[in-house]
Structure formats: structure tokens, C-alpha cells
N, C-alpha and C positions, 0 to 999 in steps of 0.2 A: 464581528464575523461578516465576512464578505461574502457578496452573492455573483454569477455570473456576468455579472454588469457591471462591479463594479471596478473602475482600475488599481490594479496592484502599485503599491505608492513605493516601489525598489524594483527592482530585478533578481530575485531569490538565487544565489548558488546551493543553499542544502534544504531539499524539498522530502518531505513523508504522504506518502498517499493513505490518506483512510479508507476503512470501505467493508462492508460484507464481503465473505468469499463468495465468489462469483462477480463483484460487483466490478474486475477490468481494471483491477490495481496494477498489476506487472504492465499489460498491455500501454497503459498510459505513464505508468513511470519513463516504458522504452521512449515512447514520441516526445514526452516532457525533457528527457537527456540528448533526443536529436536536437529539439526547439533550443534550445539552453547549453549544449556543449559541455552537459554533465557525466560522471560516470556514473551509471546506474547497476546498483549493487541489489540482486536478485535475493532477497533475505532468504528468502527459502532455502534457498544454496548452501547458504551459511549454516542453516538449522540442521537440513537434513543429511545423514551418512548413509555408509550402502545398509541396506532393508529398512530404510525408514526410521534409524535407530538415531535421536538426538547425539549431535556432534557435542562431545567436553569443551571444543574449544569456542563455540558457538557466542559465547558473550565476548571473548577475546575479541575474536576478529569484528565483530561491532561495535567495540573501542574503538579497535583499530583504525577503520575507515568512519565515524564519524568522527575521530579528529582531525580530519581530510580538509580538505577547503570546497571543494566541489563534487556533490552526489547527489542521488535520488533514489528513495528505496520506499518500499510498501510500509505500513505502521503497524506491524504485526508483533507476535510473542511478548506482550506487554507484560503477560503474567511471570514471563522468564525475567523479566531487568532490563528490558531494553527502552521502556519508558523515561528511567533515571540516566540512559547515555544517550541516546538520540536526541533524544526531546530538547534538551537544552540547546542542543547544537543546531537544531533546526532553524528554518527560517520563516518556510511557510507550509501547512498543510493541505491537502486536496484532500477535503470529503464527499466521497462518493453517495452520495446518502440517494440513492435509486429507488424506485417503486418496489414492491415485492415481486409482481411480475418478472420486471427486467431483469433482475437479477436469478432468479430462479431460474429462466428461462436459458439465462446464458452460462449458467452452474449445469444445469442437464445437459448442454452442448455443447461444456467444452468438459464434462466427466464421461461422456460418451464416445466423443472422439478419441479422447487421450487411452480409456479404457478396448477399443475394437481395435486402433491402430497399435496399440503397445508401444506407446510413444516414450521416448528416455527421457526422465524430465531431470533428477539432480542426483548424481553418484550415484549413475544406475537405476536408479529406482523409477520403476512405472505403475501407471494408475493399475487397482486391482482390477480383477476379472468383474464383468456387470454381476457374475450369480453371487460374488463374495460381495458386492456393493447391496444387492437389492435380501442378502440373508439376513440383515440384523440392521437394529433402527437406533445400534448406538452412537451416542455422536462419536466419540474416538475411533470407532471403526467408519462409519459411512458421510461422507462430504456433504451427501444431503441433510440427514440430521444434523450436523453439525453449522451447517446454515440456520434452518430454522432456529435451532437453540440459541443461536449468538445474531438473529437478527437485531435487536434491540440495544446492542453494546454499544455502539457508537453516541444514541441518543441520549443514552445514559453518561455516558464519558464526556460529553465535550464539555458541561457543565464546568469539572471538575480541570478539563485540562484548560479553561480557557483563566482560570483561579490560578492554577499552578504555574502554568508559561504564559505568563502576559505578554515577554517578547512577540511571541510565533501566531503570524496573520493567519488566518484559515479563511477560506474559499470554500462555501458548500454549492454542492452542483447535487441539483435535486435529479436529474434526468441527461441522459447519453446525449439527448439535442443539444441542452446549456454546456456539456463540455466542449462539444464541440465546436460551438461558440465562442467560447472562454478561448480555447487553443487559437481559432481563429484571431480572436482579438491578441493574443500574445504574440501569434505572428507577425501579424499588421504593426503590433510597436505598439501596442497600448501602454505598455511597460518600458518608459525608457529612461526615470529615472536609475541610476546607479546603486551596484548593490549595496548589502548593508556590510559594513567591515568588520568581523569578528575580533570582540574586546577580548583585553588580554587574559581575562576570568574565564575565558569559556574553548 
């Protein structure tokens, strides 16, 4: 596992962001597909229909696009199957593994935002009203509980993914300064080895 510093020894074309919700996975998937000249595939999108209702076709189309040659998307709905299509196809992971702060911090402001302004975020669907978010402390209904309960996933998981995909490099970024970093050095060409060429098995 690699740390902020250290250089990526390819140039990745198919990246997965880890991370707590809240933890600024979309946000940095977008700047990783400018940095990089990837498509960036908004998973969420994919998941969600109009009223929030899981799309059927939702594992389809994440076939579909990671048998792509060039993408970058969040590491999310593991529980649905998308562990067993992405994962192999991967190249390298970002984990955002942030303080509880940070992330809390930035889960309150951007579920506030999205909730006051009524922002449209994927077929239609907007964040609930603040009185439906702060009336119940289940995690299926409220984003905050549903942070707290799934803080700990990640630390538990990488064990296990690092066993199952030996290929796929990961990158932990403890804190929003070292990514920032990290981006910077990616910029600069820290990474100028060539990517890696997807074999004919995968």
C-alpha cells in the first residue's frame, strides 16, 4: 500500500475512489478524470431511479463501462456485486481514509446545502427536507447515521481486498492536505511511467 509520497510506478487508466460518505469521492474522482483524460462514471447515477428507487439495470451498466479502457468512479455498492466487476478491472485505488472530523464536517455541509437549496442531484432526485433528515436515526433513512455506522468499513476491507486483488495499487491519503499533494505530484509528472495494458483475461 502506498502513501502520499510515494510514486505511482504506471500511470493508471481505470481508478476507484474509496472513502466514507462524506469523505469527497465524486469531487476528486471529477479532478482525477481532468488530471488523467478519463471518463468519469458518477456511480450513483447508475444506482439511483426517480424517488430514490434502485435502478434493475444497475449492475448492467457497471459491466458495461468497466469493460471500458478508460474510467474513474467511487468504490461504492460492494454489497450489490459490483466488487466482483470493477475490482478486477481496476488499476489503482484512492483511499480516502480522513479523520472523523473531516469528514463529518463536510457530510453536514454538503447534506445541508443540497437539502436548503433543493439541488437535483440523479433522476430527479433531491436531498430530503432537514425535518425528514434530523426525525429518525435510521441509517437507511438519515446520511448522518448512515456515516457513523459505516465508518469502520474501509479499515476492515482493505485487508481482505488487498488478498483478493493483488494486481490493484492503492494509495491511502490520510488527510485532504496529502491529497492534495498527491494531485500535485501527479501533476508535476511524478507518474510518467506508462500505463499498464489490460491482459487478455480481464
Amino acid at each position: 500500500m502506498l502513501s502520499a509520497d510515494d510514486p505511482l510506478p504506471f500511470r493508471p487508466e481505470r481508478v476507484l475512489i474509496a472513502g466514507v460518505t462524506g469523505s469527497g469521492k465524486t469531487s476528486l474522482a471529477g479532478r482525477i478524470a481532468r488530471l488523467w483524460s478519463l471518463e468519469h462514471i458518477e456511480i450513483d447515477s447508475l444506482f439511483h431511479g426517480p424517488n430514490w428507487t434502485p435502478r434493475p439495470e444497475f449492475l448492467d451498466d457497471v459491466r458495461a463501462f468497466a469493460a471500458t479502457d478508460r474510467w474513474v468512479t467511487e468504490w461504492q455498492y460492494t454489497s450489490k456485486g459490483t466488487d466482483e466487476i470493477m475490482t478486477p478491472h481496476a488499476q489503482l485505488a484512492l483511499w480516502l481514509d480522513y479523520p472523523y472530523p473531516v469528514v463529518r464536517s463536510r457530510l453536514i455541509r454538503r447534506t445541508l446545502g443540497r437539502s436548503i437549496l433543493r439541488t437535483e442531484m440523479y433522476n430527479g432526485n433531491v436531498e430530503k427536507p432537514l425535518w425528514k433528515l434530523l426525525a429518525t436515526r435510521d441509517p437507511g433513512e438519515n446520511i448522518l447515521a448512515w456515516q457513523t455506522k459505516t465508518l469502520g468499513f474501509w479499515t476492515a476491507k482493505m485487508p481482505d481486498v488487498r488478498e483478493r486483488f493483488p494486481h490493484l495499487t492503492i494509495v491511502r491519503l490520510r488527510h485532504p492536505r496529502e491529497t492534495e499533494r498527491w494531485l500535485q505530484s501527479q501533476a508535476d509528472g511524478a507518474s510518467t511511467a506508462p500505463p499498464k495494458r489490460r491482459s487478455r483475461d480481464t
